[in-house]
C-alpha positions in Angstrom: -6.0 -32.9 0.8 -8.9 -33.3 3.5 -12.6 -33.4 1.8 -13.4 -29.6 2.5 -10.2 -28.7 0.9 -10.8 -31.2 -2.0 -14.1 -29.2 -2.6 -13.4 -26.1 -2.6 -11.1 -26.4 -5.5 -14.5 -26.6 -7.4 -15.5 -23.5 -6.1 -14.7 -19.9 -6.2 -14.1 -19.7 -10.1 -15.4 -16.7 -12.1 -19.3 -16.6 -12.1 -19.8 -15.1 -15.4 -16.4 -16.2 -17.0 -16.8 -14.3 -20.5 -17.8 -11.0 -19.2 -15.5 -11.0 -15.6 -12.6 -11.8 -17.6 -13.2 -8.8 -20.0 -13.5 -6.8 -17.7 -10.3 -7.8 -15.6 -8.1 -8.4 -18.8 -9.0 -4.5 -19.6 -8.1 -3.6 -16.1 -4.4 -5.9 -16.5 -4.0 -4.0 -19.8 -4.7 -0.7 -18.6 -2.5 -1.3 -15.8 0.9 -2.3 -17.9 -0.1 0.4 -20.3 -0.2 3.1 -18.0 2.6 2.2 -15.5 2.2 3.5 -11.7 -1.8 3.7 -12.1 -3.8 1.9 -10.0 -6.2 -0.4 -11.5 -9.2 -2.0 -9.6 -9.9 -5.8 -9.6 -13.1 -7.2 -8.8 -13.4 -9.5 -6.6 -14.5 -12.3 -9.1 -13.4 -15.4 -8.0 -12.8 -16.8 -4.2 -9.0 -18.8 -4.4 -8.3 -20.4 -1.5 -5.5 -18.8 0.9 -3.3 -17.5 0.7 -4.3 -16.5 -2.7 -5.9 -13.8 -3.1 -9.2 -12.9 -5.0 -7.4 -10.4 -7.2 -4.6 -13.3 -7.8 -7.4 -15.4 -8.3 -9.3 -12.9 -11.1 -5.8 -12.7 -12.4 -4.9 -16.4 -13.0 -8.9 -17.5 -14.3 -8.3 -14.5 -17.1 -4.7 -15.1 -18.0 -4.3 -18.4 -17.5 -4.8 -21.9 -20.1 -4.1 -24.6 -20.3 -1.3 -23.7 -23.0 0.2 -21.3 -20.2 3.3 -23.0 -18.2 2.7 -21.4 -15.3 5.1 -21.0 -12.2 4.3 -20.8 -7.7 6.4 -20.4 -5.4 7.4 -23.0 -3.3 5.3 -22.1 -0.2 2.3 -22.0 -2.8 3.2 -25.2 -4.6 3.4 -27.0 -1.4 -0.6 -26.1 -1.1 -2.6 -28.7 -2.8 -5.9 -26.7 -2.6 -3.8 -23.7 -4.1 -2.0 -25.9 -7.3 -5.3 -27.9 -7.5 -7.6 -24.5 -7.7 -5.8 -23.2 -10.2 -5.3 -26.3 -12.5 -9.0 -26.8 -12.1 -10.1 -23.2 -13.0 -7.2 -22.7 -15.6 -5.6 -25.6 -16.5 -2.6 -24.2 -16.6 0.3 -26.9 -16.4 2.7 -26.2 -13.2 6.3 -26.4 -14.4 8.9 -26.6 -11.3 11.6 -24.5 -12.9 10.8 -20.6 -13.3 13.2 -20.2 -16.5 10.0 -22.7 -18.6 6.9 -20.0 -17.1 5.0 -17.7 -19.0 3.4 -16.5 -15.5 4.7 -16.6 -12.1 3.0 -16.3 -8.9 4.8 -15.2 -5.5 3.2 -15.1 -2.5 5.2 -11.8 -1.0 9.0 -10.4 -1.5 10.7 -12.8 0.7 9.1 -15.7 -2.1 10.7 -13.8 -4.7 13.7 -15.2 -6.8 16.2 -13.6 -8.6 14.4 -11.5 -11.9 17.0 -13.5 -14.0 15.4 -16.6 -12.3 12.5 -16.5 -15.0 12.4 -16.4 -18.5 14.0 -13.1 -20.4 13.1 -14.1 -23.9 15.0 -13.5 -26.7 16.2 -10.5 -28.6 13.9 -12.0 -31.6 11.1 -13.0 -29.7 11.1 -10.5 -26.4 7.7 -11.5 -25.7 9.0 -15.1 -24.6 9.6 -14.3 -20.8 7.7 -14.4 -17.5 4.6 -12.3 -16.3 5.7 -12.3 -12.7 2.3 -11.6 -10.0 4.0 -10.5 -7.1 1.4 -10.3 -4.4 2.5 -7.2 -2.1 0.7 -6.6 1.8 -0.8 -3.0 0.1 -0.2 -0.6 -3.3 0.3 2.0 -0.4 2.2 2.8 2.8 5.8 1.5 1.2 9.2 3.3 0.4 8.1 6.0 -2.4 8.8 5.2 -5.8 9.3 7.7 -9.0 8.4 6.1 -12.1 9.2 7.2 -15.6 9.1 5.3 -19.6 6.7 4.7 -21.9 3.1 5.2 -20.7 4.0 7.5 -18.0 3.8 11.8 -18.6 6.6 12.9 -16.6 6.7 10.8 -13.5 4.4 8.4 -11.6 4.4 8.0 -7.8 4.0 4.9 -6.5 4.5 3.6 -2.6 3.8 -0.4 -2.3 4.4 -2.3 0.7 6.0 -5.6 0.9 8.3 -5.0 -1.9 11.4 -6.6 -2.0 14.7 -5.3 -0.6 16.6 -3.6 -3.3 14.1 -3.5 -5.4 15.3 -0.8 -7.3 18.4 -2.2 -8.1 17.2 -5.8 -9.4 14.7 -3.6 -11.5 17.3 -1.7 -13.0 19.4 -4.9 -14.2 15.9 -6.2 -15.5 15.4 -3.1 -17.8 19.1 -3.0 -18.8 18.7 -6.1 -20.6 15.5 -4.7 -23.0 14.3 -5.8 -25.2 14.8 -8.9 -22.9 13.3 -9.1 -19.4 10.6 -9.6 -17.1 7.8 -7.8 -16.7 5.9 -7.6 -13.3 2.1 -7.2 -11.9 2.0 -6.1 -7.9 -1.2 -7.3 -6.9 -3.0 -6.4 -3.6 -6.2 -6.5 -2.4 -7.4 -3.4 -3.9 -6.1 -3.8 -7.4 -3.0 -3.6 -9.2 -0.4 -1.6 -10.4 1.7 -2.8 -13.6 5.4 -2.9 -14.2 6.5 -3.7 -17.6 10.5 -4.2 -18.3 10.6 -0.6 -20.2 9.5 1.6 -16.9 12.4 3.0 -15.0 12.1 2.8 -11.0 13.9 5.4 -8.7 13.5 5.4 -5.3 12.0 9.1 -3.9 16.0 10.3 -3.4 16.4 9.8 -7.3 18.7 6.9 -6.6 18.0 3.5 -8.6 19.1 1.6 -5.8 
């Protein structure tokens, strides 16, 4: 890691990190609760790239040092990027996805299997991966119907830089329920949450 890089791993962390992180873990909740909404993120904290500062509000609220947390392998490669987040969290980086409570991915073609990561058990559901997927946009995608819990009726959703097939791995992620992963697509300009219980059709009405 040169100097400049070595330093800004000191840097960019939330300013004010009792009140920022309030108001972003609202915004996470909100978001999981109320599938297919869009949720705003400040722009709190300055990762280095390819993180970005949404990711980076993300990881500094949900993140400790109790929190096995998994990158990709583009992102793990970054030292600035694993040393960042370990100095603003310090959250332990586990190489295997099955041992994370959070995942990061850098884009769909970074994105394993959903059965890569931790399901949890039928007892204890709530042991399984919070995957942030970070997408190009939460607009200008294929369009999505969403229905479950949280959502009146249907939500429309169109994200770009979703995975191909999407549909289709979602629907084997909600079949096993109460097992399963849950998902937060993170862009820029906020996020929109996933959890395992939402069902996702593509516009046609087709699951894959």
């Amino acid at each position: 890691m040169s100097a400049a890089a070595s330093q800004s791993v000191f840097r960019g962390g939330l300013s004010d990190p009792v009140l920022d992180a309030q108001s972003v873990f609202r915004q996470i909740m909100d978001a999981l609760a109320r599938p297919g909404s869009r949720r705003a993120i400040a722009a709190f904290t300055a990762p280095p790239a390819p993180l970005s500062p949404c990711v980076g509000a993300i990881a500094a609220t949900l993140f400790d040092g109790d929190t096995n947390i998994w990158l990709d392998p583009q992102l793990a490669r970054r030292s600035e990027v694993v040393g960042w987040l370990t100095f603003h969290t310090a959250a332990p980086v586990v190489e295997q996805a099955f041992d994370a409570r959070f995942a990061i991915v850098d884009g769909a073609e970074a994105l394993p299997s959903l059965e890569a990561f931790a399901q949890g058990t039928q007892d204890y559901p709530d042991r399984s991966t919070t995957i942030i997927l970070q997408v190009e946009s939460l607009e200008g995608g294929a369009p999505l119907s969403l229905s479950g819990p949280g959502i009146k009726d249907r939500a429309a959703i169109a994200p770009s830089g979703l995975p191909p097939h999407f549909c289709e791995q979602w629907a084997g992620n909600r079949s096993r329920f109460p097992r399963g992963v849950d998902m937060i697509l993170a862009a820029t300009d906020g996020v929109i949450g996933l959890p395992r219980t939402t069902v996702i059709q593509a516009a046609n009405g087709q699951e894959d």
